[in-house]
N, C-alpha and C positions, 0 to 999 in steps of 0.2 A: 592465351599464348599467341605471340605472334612472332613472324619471319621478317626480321629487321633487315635481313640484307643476304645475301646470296654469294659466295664465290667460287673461282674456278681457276685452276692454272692446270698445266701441260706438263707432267712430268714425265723426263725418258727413262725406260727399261734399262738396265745396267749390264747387260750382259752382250756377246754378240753369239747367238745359236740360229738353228733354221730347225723346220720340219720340212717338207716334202714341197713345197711352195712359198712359203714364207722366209726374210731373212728378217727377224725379231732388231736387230740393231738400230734401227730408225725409228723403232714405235714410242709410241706417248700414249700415258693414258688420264684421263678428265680426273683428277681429286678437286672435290668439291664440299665444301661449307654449309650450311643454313644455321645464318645466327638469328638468331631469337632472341627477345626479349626478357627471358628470364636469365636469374642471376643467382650462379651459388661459387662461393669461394671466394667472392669478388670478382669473378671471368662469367661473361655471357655462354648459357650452355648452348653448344653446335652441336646439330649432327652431320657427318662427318660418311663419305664414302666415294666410292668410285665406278668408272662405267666399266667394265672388264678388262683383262688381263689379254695381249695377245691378238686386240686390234688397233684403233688411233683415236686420241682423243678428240673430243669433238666442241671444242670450245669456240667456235662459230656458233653451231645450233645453241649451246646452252646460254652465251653470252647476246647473240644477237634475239634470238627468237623466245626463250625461255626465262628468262630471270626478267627481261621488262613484263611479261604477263604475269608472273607472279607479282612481281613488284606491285603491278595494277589491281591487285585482288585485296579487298578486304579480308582480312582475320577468318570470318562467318564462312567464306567459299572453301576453306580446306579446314577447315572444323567439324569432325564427327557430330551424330547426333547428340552425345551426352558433352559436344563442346570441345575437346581435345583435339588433336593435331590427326587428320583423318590422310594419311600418304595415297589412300587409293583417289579420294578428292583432289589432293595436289593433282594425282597424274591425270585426272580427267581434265583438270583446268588446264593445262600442259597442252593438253591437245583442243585447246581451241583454235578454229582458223583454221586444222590440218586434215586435209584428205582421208577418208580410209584406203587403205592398201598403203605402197611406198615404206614399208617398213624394213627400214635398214639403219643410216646410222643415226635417225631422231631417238630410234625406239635404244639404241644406248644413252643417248643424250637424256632422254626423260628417266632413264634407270636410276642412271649417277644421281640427279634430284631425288626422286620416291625412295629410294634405299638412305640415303640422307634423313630424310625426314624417321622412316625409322628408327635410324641410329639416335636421332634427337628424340622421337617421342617413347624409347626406352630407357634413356636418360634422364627426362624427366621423369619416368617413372624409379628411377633407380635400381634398374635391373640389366642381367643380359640381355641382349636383342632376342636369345634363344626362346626365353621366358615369355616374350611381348609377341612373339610370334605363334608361340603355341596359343596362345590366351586368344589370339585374332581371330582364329582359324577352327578353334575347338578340339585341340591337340593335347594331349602329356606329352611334353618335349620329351626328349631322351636325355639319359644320365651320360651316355655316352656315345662314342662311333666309329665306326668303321673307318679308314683310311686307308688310300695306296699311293705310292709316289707314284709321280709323273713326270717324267725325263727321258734317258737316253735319246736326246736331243742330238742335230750334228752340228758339232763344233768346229771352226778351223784347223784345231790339231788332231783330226777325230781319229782313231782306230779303236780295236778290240780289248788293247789292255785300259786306255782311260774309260773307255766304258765300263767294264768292269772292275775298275776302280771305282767310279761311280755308282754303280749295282752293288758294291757290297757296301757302301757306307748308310745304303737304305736301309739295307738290312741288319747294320749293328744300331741305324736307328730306331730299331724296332717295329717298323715295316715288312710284313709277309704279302704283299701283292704289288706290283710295278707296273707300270705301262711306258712301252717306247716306240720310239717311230719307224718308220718303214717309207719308203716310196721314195725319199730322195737320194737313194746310191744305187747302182744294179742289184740283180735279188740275189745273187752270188753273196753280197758284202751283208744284206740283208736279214739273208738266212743265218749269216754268221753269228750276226748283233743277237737275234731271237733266239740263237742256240745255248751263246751266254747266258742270257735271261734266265736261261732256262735251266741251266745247270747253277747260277749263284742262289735262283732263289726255290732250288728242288723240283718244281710239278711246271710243267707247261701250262694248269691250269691256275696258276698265279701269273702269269703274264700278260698282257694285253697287249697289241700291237693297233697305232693309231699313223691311217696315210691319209690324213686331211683334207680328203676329197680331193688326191690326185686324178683319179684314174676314168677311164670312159669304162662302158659297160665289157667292153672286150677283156680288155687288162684288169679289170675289175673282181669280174668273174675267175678269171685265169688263176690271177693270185690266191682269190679263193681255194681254188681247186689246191694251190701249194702249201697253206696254210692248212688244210684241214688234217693233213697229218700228224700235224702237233695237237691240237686240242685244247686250244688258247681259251684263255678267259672272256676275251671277246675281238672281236675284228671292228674296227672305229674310220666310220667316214672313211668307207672305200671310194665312193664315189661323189658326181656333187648333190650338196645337200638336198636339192631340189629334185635329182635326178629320180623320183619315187617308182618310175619303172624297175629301173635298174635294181634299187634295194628288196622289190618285190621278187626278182628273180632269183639276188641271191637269197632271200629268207627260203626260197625251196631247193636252195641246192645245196646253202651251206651250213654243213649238221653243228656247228654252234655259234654259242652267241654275235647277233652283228648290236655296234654301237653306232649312233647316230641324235643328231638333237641338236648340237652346242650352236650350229648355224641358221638356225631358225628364230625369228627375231619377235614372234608373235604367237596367241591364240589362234589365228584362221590359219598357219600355216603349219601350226603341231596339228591342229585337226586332219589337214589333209594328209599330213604323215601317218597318221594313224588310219585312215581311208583308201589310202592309196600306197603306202610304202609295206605292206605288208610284213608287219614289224609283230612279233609272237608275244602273247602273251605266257609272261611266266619265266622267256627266254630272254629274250632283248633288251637294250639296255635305251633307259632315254638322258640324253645328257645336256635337256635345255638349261640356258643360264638365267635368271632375274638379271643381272646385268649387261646382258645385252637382248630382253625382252623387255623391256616396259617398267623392270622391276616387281618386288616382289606379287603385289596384288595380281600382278597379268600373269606370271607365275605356279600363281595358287591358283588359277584358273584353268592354266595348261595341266596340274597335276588329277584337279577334278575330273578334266575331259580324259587324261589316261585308263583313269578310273572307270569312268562311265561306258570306257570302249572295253573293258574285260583286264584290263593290265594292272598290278598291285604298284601302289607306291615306293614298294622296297624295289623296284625296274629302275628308278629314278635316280640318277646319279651324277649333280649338276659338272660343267665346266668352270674350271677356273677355282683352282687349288688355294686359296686366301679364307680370311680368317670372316668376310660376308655370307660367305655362303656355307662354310660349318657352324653360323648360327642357324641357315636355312633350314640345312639338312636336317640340325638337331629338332629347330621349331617345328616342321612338318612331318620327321618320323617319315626319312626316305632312307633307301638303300646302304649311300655309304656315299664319303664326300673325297676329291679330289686333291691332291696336298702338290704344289712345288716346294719340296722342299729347298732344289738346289741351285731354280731358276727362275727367273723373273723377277729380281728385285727392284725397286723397295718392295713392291706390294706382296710376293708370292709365299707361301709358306705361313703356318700359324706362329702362336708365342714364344718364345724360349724356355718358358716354364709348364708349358704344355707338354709332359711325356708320353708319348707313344710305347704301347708295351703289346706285344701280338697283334698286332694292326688295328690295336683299339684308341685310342684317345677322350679325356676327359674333356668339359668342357670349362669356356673362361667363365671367371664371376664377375668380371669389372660391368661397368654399365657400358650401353649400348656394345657394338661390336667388338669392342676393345682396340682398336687402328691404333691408336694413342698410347697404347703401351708396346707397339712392333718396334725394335730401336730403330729398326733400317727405314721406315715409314714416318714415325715420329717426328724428326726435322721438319720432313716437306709439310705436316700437318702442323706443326708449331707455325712456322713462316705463314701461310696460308690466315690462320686463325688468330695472327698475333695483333 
């Protein structure tokens, strides 16, 4: 087998929302190709994915630096030992010529490639990515999975009734746990949103409250302290992600769960989260993404080291609500996987024939990821591939 050609374009977000720092309306994100040389139906099979949801694409890094060294490689340097399409070998060749450390937006740029190649070499296999994942790794995939929407987002027309307008359409979609934001209105308006939450989907402990690493360690803690009267499902990226003091202080003050992870681009830098961010085992949620680390191999490597520090893989509950990484969750046998259902288009949210029924969800059977069968995604992957 081999990678006849490589491609990449920019496509923009469809919606205009914010979180607590971010205004989503200008972002793009890398969908990208590897065609290959084989051939079924009469169409070259790709595989087919993206660098994550909810930062910028990076088609400088993939078009300038990325795709001419692949281009340069023989067949042999990303070929497993038994000969097959080896994606941990792509990403290693990916990173030739490049530094250790500086991991930021390379390590989305080599995602988008290495999660590609999966989707192609589960196609070639004629299975789910789920299946090709478990088999890598030494896993029984899951039959099925956990899920919670991820919204109450703020919109231009934002108040209390479209949010909860929005909250209960979660929950007639069979959805029993939500997550929403916090940090970019005063905590007056705040505690409003989390009150609703809380009353549409019954238990404070089906909520989740995510401030994107606003805060400094003062207002950080504070919130803390206002938060812990409800009993939330967990408290997400209080502070900044690197700020590992700061998270260590509140794992001793604040009595449940904190989330953290999504911002972390690498191996060396989950370690030291676990080293130094005094993150509980048992309790704490970790929420690195393959798409914006390295992809999946570098991944599976951050989930060993959770491991190896005392923490179970059901802790593990990646970023970026798309139909890549509920292959992941299912192939690896983590926690529970993240759903936009109502944002982020094309890319966000699973299949239309995918039912949610108690916050559980089946998985697809098409090959590789299934991208190809999302209608709202589908165009930009016809155009792309055509």
């Amino acid at each position: 087998m081999r990678i006849v050609e490589i491609r990449e374009v920019a496509v923009h977000l469809d919606q205009a929302i914010a979180n607590a720092v971010v205004d989503f309306s200008r972002h793009t994100i890398s969908l990208v190709a590897l065609v290959s040389d084989q051939v079924r139906n009469g169409r070259a099979v790709c595989g087919v994915a993206f660098n994550s949801i909810g930062r910028f694409a990076q088609s400088g890094i993939v078009q300038d630096r990325l795709i001419p060294r692949i281009a340069a490689m023989p067949p042999e340097d990303y070929a497993g030992t038994d000969g097959t399409l080896s994606p941990a070998r792509l990403a290693r060749a990916m990173m030739r010529d490049e530094k250790p450390g500086g991991h930021g937006d390379r390590a989305s740029a080599i995602a988008a490639i290495e999660l590609a190649a999966w989707d192609l070499k589960a196609k070639l296999l004629d299975e789910p990515a789920f299946s090709t994942v478990a088999r890598a790794f030494g896993r029984d995939h899951s039959i099925g999975m956990h899920v919670y929407a991820a919204g109450g987002y703020y919109h231009p027309d934002d108040g209390i009734n479209r949010l909860r307008g929005e909250l209960n359409g979660y929950r007639e979609a069979g959805f029993t746990d939500v997550k929403i934001k916090i940090g970019g209105a005063p905590w007056s308006q705040d505690a409003a949103r989390i009150e609703a939450a809380i009353e549409v989907f019954g238990s404070a402990a089906r909520v989740a409250v995510d401030a994107n690493g606003r805060f400094g360690r003062t207002q950080a803690t504070g919130l803390g302290r206002e938060l812990a009267q409800y009993g939330l499902r967990w408290y997400e990226e209080p502070c900044d992600p690197l700020d590992y003091s700061t998270l260590r202080e509140l794992s001793q003050s604040y009595p449940h769960p904190l989330a953290t992870g999504e911002n972390l681009f690498s191996l060396p830098d989950s370690i030291n989260l676990l080293r130094y961010g005094g993150m509980r085992p048992g309790v704490d949620i970790f929420q690195m993404d393959a798409g914006l680390s390295y992809g999946l191999t570098e991944y599976a490597g951050i989930i060993a080291a959770l491991e190896a520090a005392g923490h179970d893989r059901s802790q593990a509950m990646p970023h970026g609500g798309h139909m890549i990484n509920l292959h992941i969750v299912a192939g690896l046998n983590l926690g529970g996987c993240e759903a936009y259902p109502a944002v982020f288009q094309p890319f966000g949210g699973y299949l239309p024939d995918l039912v949610i029924e108690n916050g559980m969800i089946n998985l697809p059977q098409q090959p590789g990821f299934g991208l190809e069968f999302k209608p709202e995604l589908a165009p930009h992957i016809e155009r792309l591939i055509a």
